[in-house]
N, CA, C and O of each residue as an XYZ file, in Angstrom:
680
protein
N     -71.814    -94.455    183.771
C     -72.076    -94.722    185.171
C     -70.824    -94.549    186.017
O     -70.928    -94.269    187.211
N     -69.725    -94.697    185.470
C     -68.691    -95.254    186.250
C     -67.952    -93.742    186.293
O     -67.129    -93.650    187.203
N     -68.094    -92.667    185.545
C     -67.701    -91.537    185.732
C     -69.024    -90.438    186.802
O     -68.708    -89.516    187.553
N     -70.252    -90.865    186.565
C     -71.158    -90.436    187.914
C     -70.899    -90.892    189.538
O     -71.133    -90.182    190.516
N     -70.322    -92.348    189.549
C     -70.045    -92.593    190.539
C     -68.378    -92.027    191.211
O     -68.025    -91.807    192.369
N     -68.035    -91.985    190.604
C     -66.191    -91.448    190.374
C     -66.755    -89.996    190.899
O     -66.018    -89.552    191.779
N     -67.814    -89.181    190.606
C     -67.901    -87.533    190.946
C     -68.638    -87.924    192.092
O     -68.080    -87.367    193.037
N     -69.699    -88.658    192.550
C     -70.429    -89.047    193.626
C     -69.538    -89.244    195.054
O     -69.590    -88.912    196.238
N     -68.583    -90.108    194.007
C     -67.509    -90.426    195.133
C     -66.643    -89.260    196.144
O     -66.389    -89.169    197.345
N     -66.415    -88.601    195.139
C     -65.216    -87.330    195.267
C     -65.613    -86.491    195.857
O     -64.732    -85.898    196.479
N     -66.867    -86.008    196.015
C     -67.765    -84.880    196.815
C     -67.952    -85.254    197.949
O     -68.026    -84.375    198.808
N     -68.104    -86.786    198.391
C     -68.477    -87.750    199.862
C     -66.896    -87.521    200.063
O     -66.691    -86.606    200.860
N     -65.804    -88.068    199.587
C     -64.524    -87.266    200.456
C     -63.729    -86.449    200.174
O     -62.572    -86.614    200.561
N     -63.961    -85.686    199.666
C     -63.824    -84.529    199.585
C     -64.442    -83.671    200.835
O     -63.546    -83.152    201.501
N     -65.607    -83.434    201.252
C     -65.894    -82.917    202.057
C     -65.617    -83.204    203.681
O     -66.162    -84.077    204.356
N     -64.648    -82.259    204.109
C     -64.343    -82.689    205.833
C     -65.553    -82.087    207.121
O     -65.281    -82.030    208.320
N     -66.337    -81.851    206.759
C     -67.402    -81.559    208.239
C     -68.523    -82.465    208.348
O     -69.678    -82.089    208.547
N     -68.046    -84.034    208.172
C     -69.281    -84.354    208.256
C     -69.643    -84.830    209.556
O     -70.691    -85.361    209.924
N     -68.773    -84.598    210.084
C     -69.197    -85.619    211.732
C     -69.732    -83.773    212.948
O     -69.801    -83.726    214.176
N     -70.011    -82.509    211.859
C     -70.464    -81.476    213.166
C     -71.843    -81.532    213.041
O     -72.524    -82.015    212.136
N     -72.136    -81.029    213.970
C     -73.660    -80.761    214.082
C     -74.129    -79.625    213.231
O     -73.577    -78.540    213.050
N     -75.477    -80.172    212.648
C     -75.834    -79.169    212.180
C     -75.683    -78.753    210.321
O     -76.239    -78.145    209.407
N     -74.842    -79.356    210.560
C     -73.843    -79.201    208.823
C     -74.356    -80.252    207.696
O     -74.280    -81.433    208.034
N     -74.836    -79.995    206.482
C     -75.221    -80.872    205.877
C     -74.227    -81.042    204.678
O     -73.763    -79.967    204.295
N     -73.822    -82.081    204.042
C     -72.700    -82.023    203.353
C     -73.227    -81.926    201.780
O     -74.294    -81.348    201.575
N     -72.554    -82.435    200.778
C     -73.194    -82.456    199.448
C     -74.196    -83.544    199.367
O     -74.015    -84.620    199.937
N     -75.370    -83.249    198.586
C     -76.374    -84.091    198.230
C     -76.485    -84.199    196.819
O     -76.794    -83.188    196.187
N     -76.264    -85.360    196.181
C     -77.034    -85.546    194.568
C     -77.675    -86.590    194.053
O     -77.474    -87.706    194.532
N     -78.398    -86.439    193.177
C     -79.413    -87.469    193.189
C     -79.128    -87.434    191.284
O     -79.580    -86.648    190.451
N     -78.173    -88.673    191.109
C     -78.424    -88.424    189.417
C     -79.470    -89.527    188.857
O     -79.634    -90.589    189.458
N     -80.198    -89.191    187.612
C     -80.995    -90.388    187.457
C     -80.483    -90.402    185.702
O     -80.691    -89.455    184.944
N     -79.744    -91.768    185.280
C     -79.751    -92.227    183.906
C     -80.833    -92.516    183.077
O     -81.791    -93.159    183.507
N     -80.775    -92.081    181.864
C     -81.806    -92.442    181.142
C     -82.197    -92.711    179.638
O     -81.956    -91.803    178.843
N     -82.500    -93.319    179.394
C     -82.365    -94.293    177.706
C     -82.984    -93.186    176.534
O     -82.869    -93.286    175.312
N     -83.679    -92.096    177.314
C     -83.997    -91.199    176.327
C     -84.471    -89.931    177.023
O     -84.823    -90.142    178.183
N     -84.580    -88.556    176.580
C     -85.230    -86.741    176.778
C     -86.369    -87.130    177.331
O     -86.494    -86.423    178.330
N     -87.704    -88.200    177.212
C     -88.668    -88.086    176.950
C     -88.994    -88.894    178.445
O     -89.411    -90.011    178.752
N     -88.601    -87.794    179.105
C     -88.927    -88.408    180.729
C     -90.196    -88.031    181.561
O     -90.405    -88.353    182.730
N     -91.121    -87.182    180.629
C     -92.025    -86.937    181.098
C     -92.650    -87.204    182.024
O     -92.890    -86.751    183.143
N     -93.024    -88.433    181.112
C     -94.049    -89.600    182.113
C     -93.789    -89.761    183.984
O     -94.567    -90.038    184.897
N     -92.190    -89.405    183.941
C     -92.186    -89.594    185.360
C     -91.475    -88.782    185.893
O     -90.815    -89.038    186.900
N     -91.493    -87.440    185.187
C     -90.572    -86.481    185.911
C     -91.426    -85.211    185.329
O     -91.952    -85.005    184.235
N     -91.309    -84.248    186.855
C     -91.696    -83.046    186.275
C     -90.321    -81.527    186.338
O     -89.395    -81.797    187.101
N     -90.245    -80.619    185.883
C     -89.257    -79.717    185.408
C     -89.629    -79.140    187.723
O     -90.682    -78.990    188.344
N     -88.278    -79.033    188.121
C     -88.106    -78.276    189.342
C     -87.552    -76.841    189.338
O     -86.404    -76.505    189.629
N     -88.553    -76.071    188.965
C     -88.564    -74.556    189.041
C     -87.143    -74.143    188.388
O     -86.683    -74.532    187.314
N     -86.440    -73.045    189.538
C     -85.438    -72.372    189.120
C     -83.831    -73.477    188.744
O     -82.898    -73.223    187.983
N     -84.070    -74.731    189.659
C     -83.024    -75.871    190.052
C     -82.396    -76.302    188.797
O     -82.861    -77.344    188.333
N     -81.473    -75.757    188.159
C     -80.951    -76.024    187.005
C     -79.427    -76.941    187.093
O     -78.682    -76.938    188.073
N     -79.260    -77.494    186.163
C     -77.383    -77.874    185.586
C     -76.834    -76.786    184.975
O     -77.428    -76.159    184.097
N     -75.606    -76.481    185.425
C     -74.660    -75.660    184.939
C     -74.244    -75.895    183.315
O     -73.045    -75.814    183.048
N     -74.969    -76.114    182.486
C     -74.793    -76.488    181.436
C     -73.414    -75.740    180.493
O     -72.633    -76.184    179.651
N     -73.617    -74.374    181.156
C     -72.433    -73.482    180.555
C     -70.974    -73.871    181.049
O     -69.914    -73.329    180.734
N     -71.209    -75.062    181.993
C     -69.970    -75.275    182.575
C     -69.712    -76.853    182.226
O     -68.666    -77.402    181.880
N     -70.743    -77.280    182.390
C     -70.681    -78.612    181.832
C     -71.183    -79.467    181.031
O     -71.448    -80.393    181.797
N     -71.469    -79.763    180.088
C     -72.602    -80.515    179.198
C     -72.530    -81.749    179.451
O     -73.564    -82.128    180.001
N     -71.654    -82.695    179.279
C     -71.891    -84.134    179.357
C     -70.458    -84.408    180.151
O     -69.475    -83.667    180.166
N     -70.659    -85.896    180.909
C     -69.955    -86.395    181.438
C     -69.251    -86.470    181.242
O     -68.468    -86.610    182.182
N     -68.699    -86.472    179.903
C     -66.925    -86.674    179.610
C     -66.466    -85.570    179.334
O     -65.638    -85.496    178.426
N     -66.852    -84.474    179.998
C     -66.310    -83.268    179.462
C     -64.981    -83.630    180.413
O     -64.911    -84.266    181.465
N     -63.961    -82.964    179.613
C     -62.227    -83.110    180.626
C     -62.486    -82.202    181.718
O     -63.420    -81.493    182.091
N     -61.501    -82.441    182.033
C     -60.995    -82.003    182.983
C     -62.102    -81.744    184.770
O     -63.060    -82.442    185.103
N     -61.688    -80.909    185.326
C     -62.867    -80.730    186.552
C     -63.876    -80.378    186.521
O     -64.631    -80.240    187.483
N     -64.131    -80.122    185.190
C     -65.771    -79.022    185.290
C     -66.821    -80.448    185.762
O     -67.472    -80.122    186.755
N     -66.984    -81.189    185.534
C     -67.720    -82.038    185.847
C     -67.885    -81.978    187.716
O     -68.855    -81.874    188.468
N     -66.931    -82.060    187.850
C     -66.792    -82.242    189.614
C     -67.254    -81.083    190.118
O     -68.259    -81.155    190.825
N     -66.760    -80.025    189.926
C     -67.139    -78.312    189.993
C     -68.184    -78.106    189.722
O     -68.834    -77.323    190.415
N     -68.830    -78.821    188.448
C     -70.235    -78.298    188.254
C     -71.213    -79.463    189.584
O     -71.778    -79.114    190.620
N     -71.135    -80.207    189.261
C     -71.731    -81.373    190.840
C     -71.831    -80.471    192.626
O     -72.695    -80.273    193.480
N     -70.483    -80.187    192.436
C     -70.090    -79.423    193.635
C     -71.270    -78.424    193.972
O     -71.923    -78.159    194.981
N     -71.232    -77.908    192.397
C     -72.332    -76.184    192.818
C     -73.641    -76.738    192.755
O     -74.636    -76.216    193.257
N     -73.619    -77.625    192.233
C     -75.032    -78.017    192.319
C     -75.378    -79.132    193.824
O     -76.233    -78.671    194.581
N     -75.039    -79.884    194.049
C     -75.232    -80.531    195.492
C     -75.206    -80.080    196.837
O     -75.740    -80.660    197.782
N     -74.212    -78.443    196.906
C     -75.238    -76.949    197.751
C     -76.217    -76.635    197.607
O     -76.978    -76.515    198.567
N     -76.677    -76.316    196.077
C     -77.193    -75.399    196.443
C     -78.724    -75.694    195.164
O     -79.399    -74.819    194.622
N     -78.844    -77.091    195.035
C     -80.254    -77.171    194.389
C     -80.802    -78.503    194.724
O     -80.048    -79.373    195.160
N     -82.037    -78.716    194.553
C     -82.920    -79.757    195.162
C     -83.219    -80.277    193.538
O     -83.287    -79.492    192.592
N     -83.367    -81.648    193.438
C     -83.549    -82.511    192.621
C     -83.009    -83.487    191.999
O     -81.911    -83.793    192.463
N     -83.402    -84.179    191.008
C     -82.717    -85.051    190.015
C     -82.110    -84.486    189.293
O     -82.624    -83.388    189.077
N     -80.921    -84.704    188.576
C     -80.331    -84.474    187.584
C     -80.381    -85.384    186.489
O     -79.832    -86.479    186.614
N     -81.082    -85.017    185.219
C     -80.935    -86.201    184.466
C     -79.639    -86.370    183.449
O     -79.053    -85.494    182.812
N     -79.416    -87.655    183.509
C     -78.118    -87.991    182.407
C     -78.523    -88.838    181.317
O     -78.597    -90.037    181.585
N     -78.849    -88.417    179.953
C     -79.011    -89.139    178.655
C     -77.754    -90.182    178.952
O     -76.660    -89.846    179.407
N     -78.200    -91.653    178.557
C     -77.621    -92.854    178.539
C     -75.759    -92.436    176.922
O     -74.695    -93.053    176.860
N     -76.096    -91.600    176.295
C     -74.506    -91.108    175.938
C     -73.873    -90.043    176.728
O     -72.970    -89.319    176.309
N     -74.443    -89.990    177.987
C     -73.481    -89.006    178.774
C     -73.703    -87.443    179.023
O     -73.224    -86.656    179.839
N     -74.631    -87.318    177.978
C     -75.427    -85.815    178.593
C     -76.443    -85.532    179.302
O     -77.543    -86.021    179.559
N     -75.709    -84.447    179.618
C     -76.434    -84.074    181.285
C     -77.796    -82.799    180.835
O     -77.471    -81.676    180.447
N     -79.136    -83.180    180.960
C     -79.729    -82.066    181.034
C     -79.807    -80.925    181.544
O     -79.677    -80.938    182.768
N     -80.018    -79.627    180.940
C     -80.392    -78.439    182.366
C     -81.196    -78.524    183.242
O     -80.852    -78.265    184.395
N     -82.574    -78.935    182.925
C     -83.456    -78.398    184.000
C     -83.609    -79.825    184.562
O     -83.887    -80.860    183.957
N     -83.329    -79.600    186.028
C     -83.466    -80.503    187.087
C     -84.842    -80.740    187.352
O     -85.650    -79.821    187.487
N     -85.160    -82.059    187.438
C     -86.374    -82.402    188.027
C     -86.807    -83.107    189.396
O     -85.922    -83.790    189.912
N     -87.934    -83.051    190.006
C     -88.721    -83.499    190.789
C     -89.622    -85.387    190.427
O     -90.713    -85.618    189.906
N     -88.695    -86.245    190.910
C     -89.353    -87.262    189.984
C     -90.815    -88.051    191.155
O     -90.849    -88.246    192.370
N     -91.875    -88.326    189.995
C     -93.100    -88.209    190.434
C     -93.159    -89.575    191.080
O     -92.226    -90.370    190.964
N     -94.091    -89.803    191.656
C     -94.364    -90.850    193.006
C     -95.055    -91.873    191.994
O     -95.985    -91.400    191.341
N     -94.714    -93.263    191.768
C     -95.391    -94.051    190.448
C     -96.925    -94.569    191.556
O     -97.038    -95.207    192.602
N     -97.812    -93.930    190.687
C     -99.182    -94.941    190.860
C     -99.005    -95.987    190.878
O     -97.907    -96.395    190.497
N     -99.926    -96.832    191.293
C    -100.254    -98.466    191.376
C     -99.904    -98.630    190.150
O     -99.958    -97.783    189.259
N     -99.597    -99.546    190.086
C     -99.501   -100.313    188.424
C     -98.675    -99.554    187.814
O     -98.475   -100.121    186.740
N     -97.884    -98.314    187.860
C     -96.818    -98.151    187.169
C     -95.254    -98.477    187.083
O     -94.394    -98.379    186.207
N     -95.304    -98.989    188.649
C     -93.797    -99.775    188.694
C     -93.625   -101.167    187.616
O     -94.179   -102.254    187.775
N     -92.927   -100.877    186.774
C     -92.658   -102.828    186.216
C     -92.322   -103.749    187.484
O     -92.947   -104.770    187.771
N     -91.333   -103.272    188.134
C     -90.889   -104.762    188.929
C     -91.365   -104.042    190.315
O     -90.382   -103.758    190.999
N     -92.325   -103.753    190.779
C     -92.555   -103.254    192.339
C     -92.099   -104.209    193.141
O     -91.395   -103.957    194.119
N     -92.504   -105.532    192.758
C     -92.193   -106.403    194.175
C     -90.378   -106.427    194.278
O     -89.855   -106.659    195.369
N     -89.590   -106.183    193.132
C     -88.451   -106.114    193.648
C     -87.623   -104.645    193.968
O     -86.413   -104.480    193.809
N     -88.542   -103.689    194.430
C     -87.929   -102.904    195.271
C     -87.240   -103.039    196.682
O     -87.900   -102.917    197.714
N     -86.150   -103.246    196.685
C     -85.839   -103.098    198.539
C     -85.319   -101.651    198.948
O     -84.602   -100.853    198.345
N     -86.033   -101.595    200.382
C     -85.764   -100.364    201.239
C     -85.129   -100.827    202.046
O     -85.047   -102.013    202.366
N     -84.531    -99.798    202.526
C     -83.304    -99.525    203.827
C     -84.210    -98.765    205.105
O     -85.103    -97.924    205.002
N     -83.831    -99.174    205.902
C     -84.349    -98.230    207.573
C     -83.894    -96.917    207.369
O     -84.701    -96.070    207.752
N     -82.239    -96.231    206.599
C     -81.255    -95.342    206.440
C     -81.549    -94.726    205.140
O     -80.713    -94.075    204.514
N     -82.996    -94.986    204.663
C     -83.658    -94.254    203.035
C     -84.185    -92.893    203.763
O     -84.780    -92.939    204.839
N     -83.915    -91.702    203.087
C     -84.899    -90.894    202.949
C     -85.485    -90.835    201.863
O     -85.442    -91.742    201.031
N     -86.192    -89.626    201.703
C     -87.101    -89.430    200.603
C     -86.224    -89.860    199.169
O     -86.465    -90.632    198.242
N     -85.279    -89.099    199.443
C     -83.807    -89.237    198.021
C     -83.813    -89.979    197.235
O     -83.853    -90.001    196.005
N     -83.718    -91.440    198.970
C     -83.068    -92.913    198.262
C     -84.490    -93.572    197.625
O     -84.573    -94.378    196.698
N     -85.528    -92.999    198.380
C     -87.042    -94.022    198.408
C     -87.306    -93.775    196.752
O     -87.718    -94.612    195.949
N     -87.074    -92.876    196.587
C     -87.212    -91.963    195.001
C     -86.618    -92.730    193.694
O     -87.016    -93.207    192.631
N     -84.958    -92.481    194.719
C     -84.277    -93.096    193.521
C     -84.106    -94.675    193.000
O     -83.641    -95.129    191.955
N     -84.914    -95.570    194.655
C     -85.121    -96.975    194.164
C     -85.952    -97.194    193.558
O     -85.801    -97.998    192.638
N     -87.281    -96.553    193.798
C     -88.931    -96.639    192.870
C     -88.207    -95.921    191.441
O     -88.301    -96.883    190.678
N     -87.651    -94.995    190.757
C     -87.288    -94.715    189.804
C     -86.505    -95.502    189.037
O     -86.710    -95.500    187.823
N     -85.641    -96.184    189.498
C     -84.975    -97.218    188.845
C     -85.847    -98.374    188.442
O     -85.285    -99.341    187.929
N     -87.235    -98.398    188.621
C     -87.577   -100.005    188.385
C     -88.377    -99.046    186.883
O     -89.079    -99.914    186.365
N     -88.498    -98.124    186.293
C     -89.178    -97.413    185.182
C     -88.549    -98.092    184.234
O     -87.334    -98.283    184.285
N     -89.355    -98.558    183.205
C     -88.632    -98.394    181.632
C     -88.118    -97.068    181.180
O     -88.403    -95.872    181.129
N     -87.077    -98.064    180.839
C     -86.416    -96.065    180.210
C     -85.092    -96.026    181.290
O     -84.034    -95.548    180.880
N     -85.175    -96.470    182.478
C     -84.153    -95.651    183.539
C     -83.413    -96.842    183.703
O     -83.958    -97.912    183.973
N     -81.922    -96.675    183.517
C     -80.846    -97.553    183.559
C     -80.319    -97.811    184.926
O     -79.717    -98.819    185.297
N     -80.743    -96.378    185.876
C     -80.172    -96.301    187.052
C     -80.175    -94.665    187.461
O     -80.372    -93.708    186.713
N     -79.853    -94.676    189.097
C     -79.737    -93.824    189.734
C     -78.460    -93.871    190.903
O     -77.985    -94.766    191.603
N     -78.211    -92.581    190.739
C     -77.015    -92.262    191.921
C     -77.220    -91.295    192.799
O     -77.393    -90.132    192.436
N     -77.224    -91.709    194.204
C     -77.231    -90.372    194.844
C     -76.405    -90.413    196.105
O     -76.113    -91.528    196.537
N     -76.050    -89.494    196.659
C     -74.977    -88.659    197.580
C     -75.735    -88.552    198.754
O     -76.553    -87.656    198.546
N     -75.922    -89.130    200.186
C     -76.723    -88.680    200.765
C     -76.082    -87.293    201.732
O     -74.989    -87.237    202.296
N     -76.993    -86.413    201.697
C     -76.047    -85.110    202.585
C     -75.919    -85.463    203.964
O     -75.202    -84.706    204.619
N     -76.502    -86.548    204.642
C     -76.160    -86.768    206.295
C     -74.860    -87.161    206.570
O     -74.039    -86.726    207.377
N     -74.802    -88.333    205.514
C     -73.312    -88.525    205.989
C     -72.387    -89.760    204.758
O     -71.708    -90.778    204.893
N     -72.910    -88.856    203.522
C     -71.996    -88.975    202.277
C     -71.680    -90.309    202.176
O     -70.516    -90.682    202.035
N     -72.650    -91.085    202.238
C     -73.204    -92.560    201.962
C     -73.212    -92.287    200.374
O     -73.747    -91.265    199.944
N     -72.515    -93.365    199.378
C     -73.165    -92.793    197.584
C     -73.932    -94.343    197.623
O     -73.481    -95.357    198.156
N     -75.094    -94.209    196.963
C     -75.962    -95.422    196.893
C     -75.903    -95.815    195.050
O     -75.835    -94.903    194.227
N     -75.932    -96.909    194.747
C     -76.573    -96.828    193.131
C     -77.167    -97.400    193.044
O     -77.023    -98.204    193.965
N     -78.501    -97.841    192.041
C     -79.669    -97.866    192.236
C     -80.218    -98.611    190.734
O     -80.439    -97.852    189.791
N     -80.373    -99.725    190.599
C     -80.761   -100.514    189.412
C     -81.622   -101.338    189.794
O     -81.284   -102.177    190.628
N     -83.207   -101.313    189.191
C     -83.879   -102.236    189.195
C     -84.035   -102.530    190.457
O     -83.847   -103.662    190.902
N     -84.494   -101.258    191.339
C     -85.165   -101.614    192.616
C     -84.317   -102.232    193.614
O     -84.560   -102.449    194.801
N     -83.349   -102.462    192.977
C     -81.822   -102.738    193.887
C     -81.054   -101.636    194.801
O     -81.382   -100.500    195.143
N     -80.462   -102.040    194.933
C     -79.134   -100.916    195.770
C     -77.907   -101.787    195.888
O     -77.829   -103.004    196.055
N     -76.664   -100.575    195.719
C     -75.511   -100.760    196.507
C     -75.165    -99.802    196.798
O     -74.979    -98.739    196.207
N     -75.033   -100.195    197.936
C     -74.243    -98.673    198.542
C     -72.846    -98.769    199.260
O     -72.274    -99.816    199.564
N     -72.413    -97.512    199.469
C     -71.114    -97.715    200.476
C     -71.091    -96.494    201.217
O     -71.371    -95.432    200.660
N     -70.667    -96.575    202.861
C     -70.424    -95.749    203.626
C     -69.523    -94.585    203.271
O     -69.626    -94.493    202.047
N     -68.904    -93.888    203.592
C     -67.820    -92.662    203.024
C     -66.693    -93.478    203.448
O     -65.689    -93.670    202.761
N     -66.896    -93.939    204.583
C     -65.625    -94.625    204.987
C     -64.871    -96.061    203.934
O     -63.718    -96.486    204.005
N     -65.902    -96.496    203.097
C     -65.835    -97.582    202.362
C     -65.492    -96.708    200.676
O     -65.298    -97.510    199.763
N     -65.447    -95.776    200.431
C     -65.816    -95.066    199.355
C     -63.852    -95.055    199.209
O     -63.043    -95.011    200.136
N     -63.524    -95.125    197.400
C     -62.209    -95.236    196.917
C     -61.506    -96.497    196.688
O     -60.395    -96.594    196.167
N     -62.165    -97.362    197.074
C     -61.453    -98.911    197.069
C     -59.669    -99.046    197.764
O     -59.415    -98.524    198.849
N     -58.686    -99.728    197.038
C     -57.748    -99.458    197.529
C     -56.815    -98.457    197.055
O     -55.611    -98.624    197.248
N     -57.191    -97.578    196.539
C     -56.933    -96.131    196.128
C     -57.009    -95.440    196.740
O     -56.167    -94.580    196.479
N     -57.682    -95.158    197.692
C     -57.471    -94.786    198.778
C     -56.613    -94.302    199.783
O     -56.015    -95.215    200.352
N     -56.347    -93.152    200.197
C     -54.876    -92.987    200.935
C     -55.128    -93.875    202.261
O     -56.257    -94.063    202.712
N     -54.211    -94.282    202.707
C     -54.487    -95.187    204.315
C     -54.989    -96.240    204.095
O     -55.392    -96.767    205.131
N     -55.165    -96.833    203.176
C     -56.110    -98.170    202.836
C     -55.187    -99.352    202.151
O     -55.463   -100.541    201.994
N     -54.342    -98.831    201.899
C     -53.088    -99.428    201.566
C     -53.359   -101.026    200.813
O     -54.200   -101.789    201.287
N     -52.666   -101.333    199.794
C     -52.194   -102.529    199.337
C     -50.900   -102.893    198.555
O     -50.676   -104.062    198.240
């Protein structure tokens, strides 16, 4: 988790155009998961793949991780799934809208006024058996949210780095 949020992070500042019009910045939506067998609530999103040739799992060294995020939060629509030891699947998915009675904890979902589809997704997905959590990047204005059990935390871009941070000083 703590290396998804670390790349989540880095793409929200990393990127300088977020205050023009018009401009949408990086978007990602990762979803963790206790096992391959995500069927039940995910379907395969067409051509929208992981750079697998560039990156396989989260602890790969060095930048490919960030680089591979990068190319993917231009330029593809979906979930990315991450096996709970750190590997990252290829084919990106579309995760499905839970019927009645398929949320475990529905009543403890909370929404935000500032959810789009992304976040609405990635809070109803987190309450699944099987899903440890979700991370996503919003492209308006590089908000990273994480997402457990129908929960949220999030932080603004401006809040993003702790005191690591250049200018934030301690």
């Amino acid at each position: 988790m703590s290396r998804l949020l670390d790349v989540a992070e880095s793409l929200s500042i990393g990127f300088d155009r977020w205050d023009e019009q018009h401009v949408s910045g990086p978007s990602l939506y990762f979803i963790v998961v206790a096992d391959v067998d995500y069927g039940p609530y995910a379907d395969p999103l067409g051509e929208n793949t992981w750079p697998t040739d560039v990156c396989r799992s989260v602890h790969d060294g060095g930048t490919s991780l960030v680089g591979a995020a990068s190319e993917v939060a231009f330029s593809c629509d979906g979930a990315i799934v991450v096996t709970v030891d750190g590997t990252i699947q290829e084919q990106m998915v579309r995760v499905k809208s839970p019927s009645v009675g398929t949320s475990e904890r529905s009543d403890a979902i909370e929404y935000a006024d500032w959810m789009g589809t992304k976040h609405l997704s990635a809070a109803e997905i987190s309450t699944r058996e099987g899903v440890l959590a979700a991370v996503t990047v919003s492209e308006e204005n590089g908000r990273v949210t994480v997402f457990q059990q129908g929960q949220y935390d999030d932080r603004q871009r401006d809040e993003l780095g702790g005191r690591w941070r250049a200018g934030r000083g301690e």
